[in-house]
Legacy VTK file of the C-alpha trace (Angstrom):
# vtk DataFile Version 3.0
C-alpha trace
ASCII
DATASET POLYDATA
POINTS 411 float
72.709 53.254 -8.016
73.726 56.712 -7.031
71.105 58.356 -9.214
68.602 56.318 -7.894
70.055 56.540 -4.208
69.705 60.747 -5.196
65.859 60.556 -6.470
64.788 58.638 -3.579
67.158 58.885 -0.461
67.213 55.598 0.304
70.569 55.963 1.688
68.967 57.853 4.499
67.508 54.472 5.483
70.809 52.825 6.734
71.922 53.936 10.193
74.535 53.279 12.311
74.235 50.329 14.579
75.464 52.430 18.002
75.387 56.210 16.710
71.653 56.524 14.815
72.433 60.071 14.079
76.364 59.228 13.396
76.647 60.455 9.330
80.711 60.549 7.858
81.048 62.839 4.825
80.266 61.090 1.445
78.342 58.181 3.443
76.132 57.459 0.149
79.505 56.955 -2.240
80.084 54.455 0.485
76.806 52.722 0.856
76.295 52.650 -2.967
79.113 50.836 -3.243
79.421 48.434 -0.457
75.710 47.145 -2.475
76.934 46.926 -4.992
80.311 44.758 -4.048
77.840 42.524 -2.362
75.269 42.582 -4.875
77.393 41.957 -7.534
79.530 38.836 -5.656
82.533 41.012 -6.582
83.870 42.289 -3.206
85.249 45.582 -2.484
88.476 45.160 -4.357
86.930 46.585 -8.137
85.603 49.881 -5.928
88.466 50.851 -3.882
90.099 54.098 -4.895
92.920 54.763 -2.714
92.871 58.497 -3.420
89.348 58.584 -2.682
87.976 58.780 1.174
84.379 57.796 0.606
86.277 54.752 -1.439
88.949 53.536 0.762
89.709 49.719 1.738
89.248 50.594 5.812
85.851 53.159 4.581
84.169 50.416 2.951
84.725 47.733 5.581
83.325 50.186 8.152
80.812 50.928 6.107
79.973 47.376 5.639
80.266 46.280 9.539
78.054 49.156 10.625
75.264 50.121 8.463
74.225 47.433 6.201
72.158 44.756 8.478
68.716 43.313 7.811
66.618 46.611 9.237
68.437 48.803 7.360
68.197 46.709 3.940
64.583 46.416 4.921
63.942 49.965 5.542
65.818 50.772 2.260
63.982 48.772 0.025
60.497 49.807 1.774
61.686 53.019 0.233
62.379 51.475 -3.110
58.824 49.820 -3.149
56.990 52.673 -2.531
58.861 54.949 -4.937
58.047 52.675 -8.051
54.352 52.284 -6.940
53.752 56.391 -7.613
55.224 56.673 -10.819
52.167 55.624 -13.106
53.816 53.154 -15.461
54.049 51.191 -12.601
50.049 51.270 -11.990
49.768 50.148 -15.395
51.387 47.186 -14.689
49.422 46.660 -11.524
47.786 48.027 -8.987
49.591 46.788 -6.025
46.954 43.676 -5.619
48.901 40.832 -6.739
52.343 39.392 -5.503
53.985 36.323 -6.653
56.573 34.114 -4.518
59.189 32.269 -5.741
63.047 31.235 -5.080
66.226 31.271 -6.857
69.038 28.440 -5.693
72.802 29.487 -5.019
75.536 27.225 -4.077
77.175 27.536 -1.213
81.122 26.028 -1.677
81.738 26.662 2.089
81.351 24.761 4.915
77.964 25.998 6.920
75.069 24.837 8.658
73.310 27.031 6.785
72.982 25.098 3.492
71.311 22.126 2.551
72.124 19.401 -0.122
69.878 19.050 -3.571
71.904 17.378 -5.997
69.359 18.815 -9.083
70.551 21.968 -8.016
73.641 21.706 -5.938
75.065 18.658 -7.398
77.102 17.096 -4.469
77.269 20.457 -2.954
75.032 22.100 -0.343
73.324 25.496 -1.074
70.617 27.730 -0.307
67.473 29.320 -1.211
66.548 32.674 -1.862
62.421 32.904 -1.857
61.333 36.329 -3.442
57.623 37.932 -3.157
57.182 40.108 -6.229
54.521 41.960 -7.687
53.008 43.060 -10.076
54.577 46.080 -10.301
57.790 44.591 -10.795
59.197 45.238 -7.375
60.613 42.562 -4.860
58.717 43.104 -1.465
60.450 41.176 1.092
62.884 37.652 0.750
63.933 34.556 2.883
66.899 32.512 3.089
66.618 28.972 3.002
69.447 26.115 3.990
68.694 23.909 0.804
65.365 23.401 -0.985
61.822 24.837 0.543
60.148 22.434 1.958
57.983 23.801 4.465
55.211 25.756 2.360
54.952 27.927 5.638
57.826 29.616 4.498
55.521 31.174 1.863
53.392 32.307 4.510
56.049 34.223 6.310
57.225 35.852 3.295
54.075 37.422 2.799
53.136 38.693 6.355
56.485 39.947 7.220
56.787 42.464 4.924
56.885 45.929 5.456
56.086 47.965 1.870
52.984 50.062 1.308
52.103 47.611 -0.710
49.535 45.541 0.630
48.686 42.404 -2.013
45.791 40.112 -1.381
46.159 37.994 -4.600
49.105 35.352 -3.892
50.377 33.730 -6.782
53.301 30.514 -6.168
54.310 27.924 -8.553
52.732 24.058 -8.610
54.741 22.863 -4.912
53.986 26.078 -2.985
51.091 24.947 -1.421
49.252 22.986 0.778
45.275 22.359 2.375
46.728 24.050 5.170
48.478 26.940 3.606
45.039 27.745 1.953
43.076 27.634 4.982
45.630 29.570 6.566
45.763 32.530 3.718
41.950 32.315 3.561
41.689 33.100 7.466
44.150 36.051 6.897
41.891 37.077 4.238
44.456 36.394 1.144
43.440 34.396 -2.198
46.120 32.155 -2.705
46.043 31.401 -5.974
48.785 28.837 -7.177
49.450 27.657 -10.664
47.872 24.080 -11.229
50.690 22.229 -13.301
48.443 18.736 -13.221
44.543 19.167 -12.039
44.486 15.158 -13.465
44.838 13.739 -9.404
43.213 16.327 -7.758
40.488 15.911 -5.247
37.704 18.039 -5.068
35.861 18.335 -2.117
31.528 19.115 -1.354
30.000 19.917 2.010
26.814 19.003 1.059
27.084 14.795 0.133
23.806 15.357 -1.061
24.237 18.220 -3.506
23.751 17.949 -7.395
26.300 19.254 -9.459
25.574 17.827 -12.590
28.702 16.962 -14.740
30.705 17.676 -11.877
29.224 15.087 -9.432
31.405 12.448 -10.606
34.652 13.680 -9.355
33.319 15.431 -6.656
33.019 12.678 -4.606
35.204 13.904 -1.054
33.016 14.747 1.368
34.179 17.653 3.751
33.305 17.413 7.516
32.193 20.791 8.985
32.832 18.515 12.533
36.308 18.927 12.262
36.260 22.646 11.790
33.264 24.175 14.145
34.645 22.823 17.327
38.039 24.598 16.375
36.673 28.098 15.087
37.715 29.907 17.745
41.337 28.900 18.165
41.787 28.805 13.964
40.597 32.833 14.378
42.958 33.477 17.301
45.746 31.745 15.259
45.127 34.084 12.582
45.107 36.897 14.445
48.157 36.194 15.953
49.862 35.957 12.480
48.554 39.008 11.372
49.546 40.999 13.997
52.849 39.730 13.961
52.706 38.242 17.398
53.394 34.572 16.131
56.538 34.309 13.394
54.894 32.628 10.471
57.812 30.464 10.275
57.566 29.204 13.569
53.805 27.941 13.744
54.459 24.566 13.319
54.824 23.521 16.831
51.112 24.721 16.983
50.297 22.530 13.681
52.089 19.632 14.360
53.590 17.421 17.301
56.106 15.117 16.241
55.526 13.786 12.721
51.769 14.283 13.581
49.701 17.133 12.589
47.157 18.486 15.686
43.617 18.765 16.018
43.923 22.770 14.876
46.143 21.879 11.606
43.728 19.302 11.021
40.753 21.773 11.166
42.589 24.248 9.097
43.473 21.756 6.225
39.450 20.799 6.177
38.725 24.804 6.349
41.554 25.227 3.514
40.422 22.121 1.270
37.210 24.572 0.774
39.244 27.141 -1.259
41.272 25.164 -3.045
38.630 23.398 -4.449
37.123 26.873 -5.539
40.200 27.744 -6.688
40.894 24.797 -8.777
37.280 24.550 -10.538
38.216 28.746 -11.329
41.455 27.749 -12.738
40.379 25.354 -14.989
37.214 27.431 -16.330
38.723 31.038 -16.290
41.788 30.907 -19.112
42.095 34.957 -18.090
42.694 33.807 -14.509
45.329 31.036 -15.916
46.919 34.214 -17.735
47.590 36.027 -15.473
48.778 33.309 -12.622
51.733 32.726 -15.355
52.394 36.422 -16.552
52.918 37.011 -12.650
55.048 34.052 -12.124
56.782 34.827 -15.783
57.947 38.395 -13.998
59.786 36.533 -10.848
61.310 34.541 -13.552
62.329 37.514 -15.183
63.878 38.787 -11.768
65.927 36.449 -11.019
67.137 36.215 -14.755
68.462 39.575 -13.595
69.635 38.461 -10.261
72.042 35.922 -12.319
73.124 38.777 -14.214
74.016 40.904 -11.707
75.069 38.051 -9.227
78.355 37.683 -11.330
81.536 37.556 -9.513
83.200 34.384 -7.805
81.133 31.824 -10.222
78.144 33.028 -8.958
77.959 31.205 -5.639
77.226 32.584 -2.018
80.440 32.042 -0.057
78.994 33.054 3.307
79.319 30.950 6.348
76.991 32.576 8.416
73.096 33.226 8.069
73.142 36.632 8.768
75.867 36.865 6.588
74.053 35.102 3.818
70.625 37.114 4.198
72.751 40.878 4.237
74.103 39.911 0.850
71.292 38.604 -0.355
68.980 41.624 0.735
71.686 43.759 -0.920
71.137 42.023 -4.066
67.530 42.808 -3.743
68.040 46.384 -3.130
70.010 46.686 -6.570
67.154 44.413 -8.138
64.883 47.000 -7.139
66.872 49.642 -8.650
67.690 48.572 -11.361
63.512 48.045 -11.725
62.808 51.168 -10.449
65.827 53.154 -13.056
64.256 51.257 -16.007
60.992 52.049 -15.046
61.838 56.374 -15.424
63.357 55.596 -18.408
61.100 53.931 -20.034
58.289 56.380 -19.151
60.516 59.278 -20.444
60.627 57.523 -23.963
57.262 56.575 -23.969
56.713 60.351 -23.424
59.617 61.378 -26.182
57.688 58.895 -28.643
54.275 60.522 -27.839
55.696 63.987 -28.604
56.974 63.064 -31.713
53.483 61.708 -32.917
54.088 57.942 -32.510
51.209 56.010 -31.601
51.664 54.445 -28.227
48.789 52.060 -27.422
48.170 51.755 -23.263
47.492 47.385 -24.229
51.593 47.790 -26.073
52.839 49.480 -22.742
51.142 47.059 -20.254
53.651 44.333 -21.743
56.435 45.981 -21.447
58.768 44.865 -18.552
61.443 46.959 -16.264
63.367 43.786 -15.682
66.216 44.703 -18.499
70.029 44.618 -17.890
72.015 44.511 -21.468
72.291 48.369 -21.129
73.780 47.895 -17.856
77.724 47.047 -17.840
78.447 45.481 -14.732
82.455 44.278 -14.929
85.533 46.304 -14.374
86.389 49.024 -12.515
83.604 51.052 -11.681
83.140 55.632 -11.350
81.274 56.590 -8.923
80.141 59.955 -9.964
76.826 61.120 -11.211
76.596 64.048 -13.633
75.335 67.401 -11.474
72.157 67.553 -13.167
71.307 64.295 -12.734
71.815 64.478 -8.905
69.311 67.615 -9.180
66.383 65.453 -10.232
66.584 65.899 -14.112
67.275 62.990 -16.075
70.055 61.548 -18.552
69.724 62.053 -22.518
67.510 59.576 -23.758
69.491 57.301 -26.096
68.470 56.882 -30.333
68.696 53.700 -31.802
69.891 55.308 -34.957
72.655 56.550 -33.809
73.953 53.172 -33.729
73.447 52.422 -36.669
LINES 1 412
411 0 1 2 3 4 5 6 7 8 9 10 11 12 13 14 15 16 17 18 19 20 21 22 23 24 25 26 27 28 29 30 31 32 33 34 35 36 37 38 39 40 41 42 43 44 45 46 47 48 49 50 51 52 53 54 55 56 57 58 59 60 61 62 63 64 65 66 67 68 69 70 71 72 73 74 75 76 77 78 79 80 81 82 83 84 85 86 87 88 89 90 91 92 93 94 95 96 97 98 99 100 101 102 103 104 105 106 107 108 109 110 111 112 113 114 115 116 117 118 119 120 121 122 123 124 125 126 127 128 129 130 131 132 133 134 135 136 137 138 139 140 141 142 143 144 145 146 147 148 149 150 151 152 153 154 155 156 157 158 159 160 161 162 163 164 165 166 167 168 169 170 171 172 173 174 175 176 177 178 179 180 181 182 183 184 185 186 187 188 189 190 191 192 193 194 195 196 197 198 199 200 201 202 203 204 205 206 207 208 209 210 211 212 213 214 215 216 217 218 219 220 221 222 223 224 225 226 227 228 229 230 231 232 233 234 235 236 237 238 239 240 241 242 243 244 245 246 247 248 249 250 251 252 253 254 255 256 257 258 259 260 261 262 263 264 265 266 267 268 269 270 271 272 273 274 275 276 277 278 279 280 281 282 283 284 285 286 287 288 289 290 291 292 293 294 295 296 297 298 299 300 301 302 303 304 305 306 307 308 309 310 311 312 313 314 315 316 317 318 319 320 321 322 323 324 325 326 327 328 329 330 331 332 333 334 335 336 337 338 339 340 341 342 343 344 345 346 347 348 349 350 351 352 353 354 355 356 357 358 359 360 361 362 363 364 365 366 367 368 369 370 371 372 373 374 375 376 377 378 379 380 381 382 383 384 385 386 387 388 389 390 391 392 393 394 395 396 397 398 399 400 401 402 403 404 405 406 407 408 409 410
């Protein structure tokens, strides 16, 4: 954390909440280790170091009350984001154009509002989402925290608009019960391909404008007629709707008092669900022909997988459950866990290019179609119980890197 926190400055990133220029001596020993108490589920207790200022009980809690809040976190892992997209491993994985959103569950043994009951994943507990974009670089873009299980698929929507990385993806990748006709209309309009993985096309409707049109083998279950009546009258307000969203006028998450009254979706939902029933059928005919584009919908989704494997990992202390009352309690933590996440991505990701490099030198041949399968998202090196140093060898902090490790020496 502290090397990474020296290569990039991410620490810069958290301000105080009164004083914005208000900086106490050793304030990135602090941060780095207030994220990685919360990250880690541990607490402060395994970092203090009474005969260390930077480390003390009263320092940390200060710390924690004052500088680490959901701009800061956000600002922080903009940093992150942007710093792993330059080096060029990264690029090999991706270009940037692809993101993938999914969540990872965490029970919640406190009594809160903010939780919901699943008993497949909570048992007769109450807990909460966490809903990651990722992509395909690795790096986790922006999160949400859920009370329970996600069901509103606009959630997905919001996770994608809000955030604030360089990154800009216009591929969206989600697993089988991410979507819905209106969440494709609605990512269409925005100018996004949504492109979910298809678990069961077997009861799937696909859907023609033209009743009239031959498709040959296709005809027979193309038999849904779509009604361009339901959309033209609506154009208008479905484009103003959009616009809103993407220029962040209208939260994401709150649009459904414009798509539904009641229990009752409205005329403009309506019109986007027949506008959105248009993709998704083009989407689902391309899924099922295209085995590259069924590739790489999983590989994606196989790397948030792989994230919040690590999460687990790292996620460690009290049982691995979120014992926050409050939302904003819940989401700080949370974002702090991403932050790590991304380090951890983003430490890996040096490393592994200065081996690649090493191997290279020494004349072994490294094939660009072996690299692109390689993944950032490893943690066995990484030892994260007992006490922990914080202190960073001087020529590390000056930008050079750590001996490279060889396997033989092991042996």
């Amino acid at each position: 954390i502290l090397e990474i926190a020296a290569r990039t400055g991410f620490t810069d990133a958290f301000t105080h909440i009164s004083e914005r220029t208000a900086r106490a001596a050793d304030l990135p020993i602090s941060l780095c280790a207030v994220l990685m108490a919360e990250a880690c589920n541990t607490g402060p207790e395994p970092l203090i170091r009474g005969d260390v200022a930077a480390l003390k009980r009263e320092r940390l809690s200060w710390v924690d009350q004052n500088y680490v809040r959901d701009d800061t976190l956000t600002a922080a892992n903009a940093m992150l984001v942007n710093a792993q997209s330059r080096l060029v491993l990264a690029t090999l994985w991706g270009g940037g154009e692809v993101a993938s959103a999914d969540g990872i569950r965490f029970v919640v043994p406190v009594r809160t509002v903010h939780a919901g009951p699943n008993p497949k994943y909570f048992g007769v507990g109450r807990g909460v989402t966490w809903y990651n974009l990722i992509s395909d670089q690795f790096s986790g873009l922006n999160d949400i925290t859920v009370p329970g299980t996600l069901r509103d698929s606009l959630i997905l929507l919001a996770v994608v608009l809000e955030q604030q990385t360089d990154l800009q993806p216009t591929q969206i990748m989600a697993d089988t019960g991410a979507y819905s006709d209106v969440v494709f209309g609605l990512f269409r309009l925005l100018g996004y391909r949504f492109s979910p993985r298809l678990a069961d096309v077997g009861g799937t409707r696909f859907w023609r404008i033209d009743p009239q049109a031959d498709y040959g083998l296709l005809n027979t279950v193309s038999a849904h007629h779509l009604s361009l009546q339901k959309i033209v009258p609506h154009w208008d307000d479905m484009l103003r709707l959009a616009g809103s969203l993407k220029l962040g006028r209208v939260p994401a998450a709150g649009i459904m008092r414009t798509l539904q009254v009641g229990d009752r979706p409205t005329r403009l939902a309506l019109a986007i669900a027949e506008f959105g029933r248009i993709d998704k059928t083009i989407h689902t005919l391309t899924y099922i022909d295209d085995e590259a584009k069924r590739r790489a919908t999983l590989t994606q989704l196989n790397r948030g997988e792989g994230r919040h494997s690590v999460a687990r990992a790292v996620f460690h202390g009290k049982r691995g459950e979120l014992r926050q009352r409050y939302r904003a309690g819940q989401e700080d933590q949370l974002g702090a866990l991403g932050l790590v996440l991304n380090m951890i991505v983003l430490w890996n990701t040096i490393y592994i290019a200065a081996a690649l490099k090493q191997l290279r030198s020494e004349g072994y041949p490294v094939n660009d179609e072996d690299v692109v399968r390689l993944s950032p998202l490893l943690y066995e090196h990484i030892n994260m119980l007992g006490r922990y140093s914080f202190s960073v060898p001087e020529a590390v902090t000056k930008g050079e890197l750590r001996p490279l490790r060889n396997p033989a020496d092991d042996e």
